[in-house]
C-alpha positions in Angstrom: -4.7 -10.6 -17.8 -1.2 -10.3 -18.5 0.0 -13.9 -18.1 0.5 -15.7 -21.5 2.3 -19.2 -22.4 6.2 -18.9 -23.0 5.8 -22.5 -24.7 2.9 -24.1 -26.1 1.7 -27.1 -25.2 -0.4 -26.7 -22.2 -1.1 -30.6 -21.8 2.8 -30.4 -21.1 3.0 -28.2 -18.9 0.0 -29.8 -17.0 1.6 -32.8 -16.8 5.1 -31.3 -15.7 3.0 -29.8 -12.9 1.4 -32.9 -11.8 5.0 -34.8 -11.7 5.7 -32.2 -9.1 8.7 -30.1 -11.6 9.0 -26.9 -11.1 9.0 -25.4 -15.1 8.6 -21.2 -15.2 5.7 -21.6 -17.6 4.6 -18.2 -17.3 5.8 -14.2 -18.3 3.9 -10.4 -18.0 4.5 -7.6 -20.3 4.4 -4.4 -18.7 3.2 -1.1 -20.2 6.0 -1.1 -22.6 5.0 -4.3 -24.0 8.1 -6.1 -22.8 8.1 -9.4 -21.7 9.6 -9.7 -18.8 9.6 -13.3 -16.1 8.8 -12.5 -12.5 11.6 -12.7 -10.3 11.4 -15.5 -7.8 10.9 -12.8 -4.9 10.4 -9.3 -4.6 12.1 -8.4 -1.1 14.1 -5.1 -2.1 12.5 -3.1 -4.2 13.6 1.0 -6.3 11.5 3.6 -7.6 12.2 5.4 -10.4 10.2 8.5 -9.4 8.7 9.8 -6.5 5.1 9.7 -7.4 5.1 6.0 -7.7 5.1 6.2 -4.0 1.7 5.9 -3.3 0.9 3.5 -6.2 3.5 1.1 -3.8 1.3 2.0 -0.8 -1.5 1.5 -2.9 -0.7 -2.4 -3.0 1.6 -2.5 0.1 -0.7 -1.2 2.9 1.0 0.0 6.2 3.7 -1.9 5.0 4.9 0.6 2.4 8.8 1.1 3.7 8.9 -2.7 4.2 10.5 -3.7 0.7 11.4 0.0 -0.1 15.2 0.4 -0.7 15.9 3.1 -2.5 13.8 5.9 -4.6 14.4 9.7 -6.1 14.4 12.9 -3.9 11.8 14.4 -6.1 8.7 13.8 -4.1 9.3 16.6 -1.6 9.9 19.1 -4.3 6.8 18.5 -6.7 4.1 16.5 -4.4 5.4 18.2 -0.9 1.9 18.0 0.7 1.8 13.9 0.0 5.4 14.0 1.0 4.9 16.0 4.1 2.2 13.3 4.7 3.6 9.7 4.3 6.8 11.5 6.3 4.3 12.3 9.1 3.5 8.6 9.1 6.9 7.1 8.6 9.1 9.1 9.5 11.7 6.3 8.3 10.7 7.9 4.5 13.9 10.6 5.1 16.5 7.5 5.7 15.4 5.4 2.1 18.4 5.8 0.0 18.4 8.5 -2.6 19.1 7.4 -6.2 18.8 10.3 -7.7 16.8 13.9 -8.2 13.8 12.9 -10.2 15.1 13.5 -13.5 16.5 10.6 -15.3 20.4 12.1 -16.3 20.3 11.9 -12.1 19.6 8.7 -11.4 22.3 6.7 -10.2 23.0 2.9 -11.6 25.5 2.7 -9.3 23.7 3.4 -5.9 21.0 1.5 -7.4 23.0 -1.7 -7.7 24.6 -1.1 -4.3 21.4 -1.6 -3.3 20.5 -4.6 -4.7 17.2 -4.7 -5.7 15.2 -7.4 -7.0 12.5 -4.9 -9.0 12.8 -1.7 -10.3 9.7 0.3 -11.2 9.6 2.7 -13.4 7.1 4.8 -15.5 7.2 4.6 -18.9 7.5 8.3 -19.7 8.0 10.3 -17.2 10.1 12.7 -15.1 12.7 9.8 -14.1 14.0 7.0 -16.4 11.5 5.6 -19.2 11.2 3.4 -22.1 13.3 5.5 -23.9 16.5 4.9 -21.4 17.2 1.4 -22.8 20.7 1.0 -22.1 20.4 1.4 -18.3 17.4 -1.0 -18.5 19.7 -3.2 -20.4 22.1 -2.7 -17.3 19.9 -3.4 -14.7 18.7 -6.6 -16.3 22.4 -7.8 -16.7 22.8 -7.4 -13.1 19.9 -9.1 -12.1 17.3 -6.4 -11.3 13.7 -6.8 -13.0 12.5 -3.8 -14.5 9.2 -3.2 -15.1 6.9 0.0 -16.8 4.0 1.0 -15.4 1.7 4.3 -17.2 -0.4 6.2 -15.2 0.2 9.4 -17.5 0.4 8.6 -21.4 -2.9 6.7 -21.1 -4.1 6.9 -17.5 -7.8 6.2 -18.1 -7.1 2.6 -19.5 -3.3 1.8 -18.3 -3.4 2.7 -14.4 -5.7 -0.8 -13.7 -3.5 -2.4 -15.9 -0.8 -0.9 -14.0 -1.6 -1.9 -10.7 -2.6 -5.5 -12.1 0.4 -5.8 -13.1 1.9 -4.8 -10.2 0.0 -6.4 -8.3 1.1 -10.1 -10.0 5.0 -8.8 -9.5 4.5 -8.1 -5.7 2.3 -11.0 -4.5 -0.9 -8.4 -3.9 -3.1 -9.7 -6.6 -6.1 -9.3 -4.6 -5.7 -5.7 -3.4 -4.9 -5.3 -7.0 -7.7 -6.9 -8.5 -10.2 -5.1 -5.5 -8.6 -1.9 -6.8 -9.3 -2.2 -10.6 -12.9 -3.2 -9.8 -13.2 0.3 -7.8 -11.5 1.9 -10.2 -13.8 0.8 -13.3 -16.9 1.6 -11.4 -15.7 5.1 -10.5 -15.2 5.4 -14.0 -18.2 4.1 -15.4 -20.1 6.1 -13.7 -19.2 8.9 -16.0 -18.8 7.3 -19.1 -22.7 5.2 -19.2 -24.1 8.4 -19.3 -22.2 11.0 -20.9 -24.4 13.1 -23.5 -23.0 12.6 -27.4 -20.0 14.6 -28.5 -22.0 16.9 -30.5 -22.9 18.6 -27.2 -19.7 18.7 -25.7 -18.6 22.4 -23.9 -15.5 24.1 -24.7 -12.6 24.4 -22.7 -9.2 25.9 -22.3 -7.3 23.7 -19.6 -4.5 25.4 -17.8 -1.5 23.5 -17.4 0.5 25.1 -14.0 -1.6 27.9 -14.3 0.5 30.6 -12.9 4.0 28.9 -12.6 5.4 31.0 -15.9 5.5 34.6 -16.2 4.0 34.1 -20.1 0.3 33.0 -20.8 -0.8 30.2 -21.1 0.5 26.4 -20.6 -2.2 23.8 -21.7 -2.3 20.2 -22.2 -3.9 18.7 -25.4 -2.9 14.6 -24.9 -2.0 12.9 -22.7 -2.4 13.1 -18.6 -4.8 15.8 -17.9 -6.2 16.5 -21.3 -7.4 12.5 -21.6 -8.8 12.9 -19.0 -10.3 15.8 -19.8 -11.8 14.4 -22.8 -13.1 11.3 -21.1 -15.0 14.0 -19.0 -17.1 14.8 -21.9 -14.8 18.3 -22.8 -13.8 19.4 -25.9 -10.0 20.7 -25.7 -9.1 24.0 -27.0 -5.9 23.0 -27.6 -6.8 19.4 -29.0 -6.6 20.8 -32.7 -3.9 23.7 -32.3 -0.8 21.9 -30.7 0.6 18.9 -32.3 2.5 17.1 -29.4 1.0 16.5 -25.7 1.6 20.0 -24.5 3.1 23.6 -25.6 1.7 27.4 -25.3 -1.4 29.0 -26.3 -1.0 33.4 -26.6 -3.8 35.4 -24.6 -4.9 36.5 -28.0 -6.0 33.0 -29.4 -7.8 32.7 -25.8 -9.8 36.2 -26.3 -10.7 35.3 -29.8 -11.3 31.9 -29.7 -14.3 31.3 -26.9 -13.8 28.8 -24.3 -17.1 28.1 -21.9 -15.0 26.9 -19.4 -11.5 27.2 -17.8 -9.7 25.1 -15.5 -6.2 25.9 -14.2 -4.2 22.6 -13.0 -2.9 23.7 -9.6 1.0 23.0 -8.5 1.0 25.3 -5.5 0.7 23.6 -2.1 0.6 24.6 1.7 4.1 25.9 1.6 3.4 28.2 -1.6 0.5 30.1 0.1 2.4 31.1 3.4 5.5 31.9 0.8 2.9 34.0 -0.8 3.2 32.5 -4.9 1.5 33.7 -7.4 0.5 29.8 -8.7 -2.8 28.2 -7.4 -2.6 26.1 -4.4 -4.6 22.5 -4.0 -3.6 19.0 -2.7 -3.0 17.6 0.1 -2.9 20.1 3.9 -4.2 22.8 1.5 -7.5 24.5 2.8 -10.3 26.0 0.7 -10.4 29.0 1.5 -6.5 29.6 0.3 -7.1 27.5 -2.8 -9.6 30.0 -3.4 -7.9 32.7 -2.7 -5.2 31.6 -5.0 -7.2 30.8 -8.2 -9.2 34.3 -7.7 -6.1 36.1 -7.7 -4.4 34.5 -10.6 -7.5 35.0 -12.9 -7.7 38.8 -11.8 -4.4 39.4 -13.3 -4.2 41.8 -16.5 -5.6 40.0 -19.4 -7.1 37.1 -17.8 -10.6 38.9 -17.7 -11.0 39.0 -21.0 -10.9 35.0 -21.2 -14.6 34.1 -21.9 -14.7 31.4 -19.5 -13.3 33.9 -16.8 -16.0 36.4 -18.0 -18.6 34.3 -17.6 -17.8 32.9 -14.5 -16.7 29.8 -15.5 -13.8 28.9 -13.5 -12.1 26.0 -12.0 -9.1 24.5 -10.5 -7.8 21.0 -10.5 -4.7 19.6 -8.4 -2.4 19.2 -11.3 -1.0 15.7 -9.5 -4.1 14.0 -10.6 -2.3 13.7 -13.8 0.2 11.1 -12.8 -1.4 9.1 -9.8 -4.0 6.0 -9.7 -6.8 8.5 -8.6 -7.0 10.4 -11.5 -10.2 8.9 -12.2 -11.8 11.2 -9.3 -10.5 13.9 -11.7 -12.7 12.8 -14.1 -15.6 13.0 -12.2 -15.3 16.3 -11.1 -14.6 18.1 -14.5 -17.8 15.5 -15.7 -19.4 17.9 -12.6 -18.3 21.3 -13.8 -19.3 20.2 -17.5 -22.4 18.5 -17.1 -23.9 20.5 -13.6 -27.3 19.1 -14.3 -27.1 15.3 -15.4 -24.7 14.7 -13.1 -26.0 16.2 -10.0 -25.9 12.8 -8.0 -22.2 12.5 -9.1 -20.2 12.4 -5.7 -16.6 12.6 -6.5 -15.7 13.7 -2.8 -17.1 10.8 -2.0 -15.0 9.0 -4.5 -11.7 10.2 -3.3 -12.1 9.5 0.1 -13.5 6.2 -0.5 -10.1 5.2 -2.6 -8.0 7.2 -0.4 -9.1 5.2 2.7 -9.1 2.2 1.3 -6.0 2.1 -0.6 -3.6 4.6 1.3 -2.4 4.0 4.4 -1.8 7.7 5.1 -4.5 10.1 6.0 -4.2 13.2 2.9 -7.1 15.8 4.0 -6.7 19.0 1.7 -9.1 20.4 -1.0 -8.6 18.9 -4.3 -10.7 20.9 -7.0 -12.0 24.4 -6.7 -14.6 26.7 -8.3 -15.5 30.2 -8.1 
């Protein structure tokens, strides 16, 4: 899928083959269409943000720390009930070198080169370093390191199998890869064969981090949640009012423009509920009953009533992490759910998640994931 000639001339190269020469006939591109050769082993290997972790696991198995060298120290601060988990498993996790915080003015080219990596995996937008970092790309590549862009944000419905593909070739996992992909496209197919035609699409005001800022309201209109959103069969009420990927709608546009659904994206985890936060709690160790909780009390706050959605009794919270991770496609079948109650009735997306999740994660992640009231 990503493999194309370098040269041309394939009788050539067939014929180099069959003399027994070894010719490098072959390059990728990753997600920001770079070509880039495969180095001739993968055997050290950096991160450029946390969340990629369980994309590695994803292909890696058990064997996630085996080729792990170095990564950010972001995971424990915006994922900490994955974190909490792989750390449960491996408890090695603590003792992979830090190369930074997350953000990309923190990453370190030096520690990274101590290190000596052969691959370096980044996202192409993101909160580490991206496509638009290209002098330390150009660094690492001087010194040796492959760097590759994966995209399980921008575009998440049609680059996280190319994603994992790709990764997949890099690593030496093409199978798992491949197996993924295939799960991956049914899971979403099972939405899109039978969504009803856009004229009858519902309304909907998503939430970005509902709660997190004292001012109302953070939304998403491309990009991450809100394509996913849209593949959902949803029409975004901030599609047409915000021109980038994401910005502010005022609690007066909400009142007077009519949403028939609302669903917050949820950043709170286990820690936040003891601690008592104001933001609404889902993911990984989180219970239902305190993700409940959490989302009735934020849309009980002054104002919030007077939401339609709210109103009506339309409301619904999504762990906001779905956004960048290779199971956002579970995300999509549970706001299908919320949209589409009666055609999709025999949509299982619990079923979904744990079906990827055991397959494809070599950590156990129990927590609640989506809520409604």
């Amino acid at each position: 899928m990503f493999r194309r000639l370098l040269q041309p001339g394939q009788y050539l190269a067939g014929l180099i083959a069959l003399w027994g020469l070894a010719l490098p006939v072959l390059a990728l591109e990753d997600l920001a269409g770079r070509e880039l050769t495969p180095p001739a082993k993968v055997e050290r290997i950096v991160l450029g943000e946390g969340r990629l972790l369980p994309v590695l696991a994803l292909l890696e198995g058990p064997g996630v720390l085996d080729r792990l060298v170095g990564m950010p120290r972001d995971l424990p601060l915006v994922a900490p009930g994955t974190y909490a988990a792989y750390e449960e498993r491996y408890p090695a996790l603590a003792d992979i070198p830090p190369i930074g915080q997350g953000a990309a003015d923190t990453f370190s080219l030096e520690q990274v080169l101590a290190l000596q990596p052969d691959l370096a995996v980044f996202s192409l937008h993101g909160h580490g370093p991206g496509s638009d970092n290209p002098r330390l790309v150009e660094q690492l590549e001087r010194a040796g390191v492959t760097v590759v862009f994966v995209d399980f944000r921008e575009q998440p419905l049609r680059n996280t199998p190319r994603s994992v593909e790709l990764l997949g070739e890099l690593l030496g996992r093409q199978e798992r890869a491949q197996a993924f992909a295939a799960d991956y496209r049914e899971a979403l197919q099972a939405v899109t064969t039978r969504l009803p035609t856009p004229d009858t699409q519902p309304s909907v005001f998503l939430h970005s981090r509902a709660g997190l800022a004292d001012s109302c309201c953070e939304t998403m209109a491309r990009g991450m949640l809100a394509n996913l959103l849209e593949a959902a069969g949803g029409r975004n009420l901030a599609r047409d009012r915000l021109p980038g990927a994401a910005g502010m709608l005022s609690i007066e546009l909400l009142v007077t423009e009519p949403s028939q659904h609302y669903i917050a994206s949820a950043v709170g985890s286990r820690a936040t509920v003891r601690e008592g936060a104001r933001y609404v709690a889902l993911g990984p160790g989180v219970e239902p009953q305190d993700a409940r909780a959490s989302l009735q009390r934020l849309v009980s706050e002054p104002g919030m009533q007077h939401i339609d959605a709210i109103a009506n009794g339309q409301v619904h919270a999504l762990w906001h992490d779905f956004y960048n991770s290779p199971f956002n496609v579970v995300a999509v079948q549970v706001m299908t759910k919320w949209l589409y109650p009666e055609q999709f009735a025999d949509l299982q997306p619990e079923h979904t998640l744990q079906r990827l999740h055991s397959r494809y994660q070599p950590v156990a992640l129990p927590g609640t994931y989506w809520i409604t009231l």
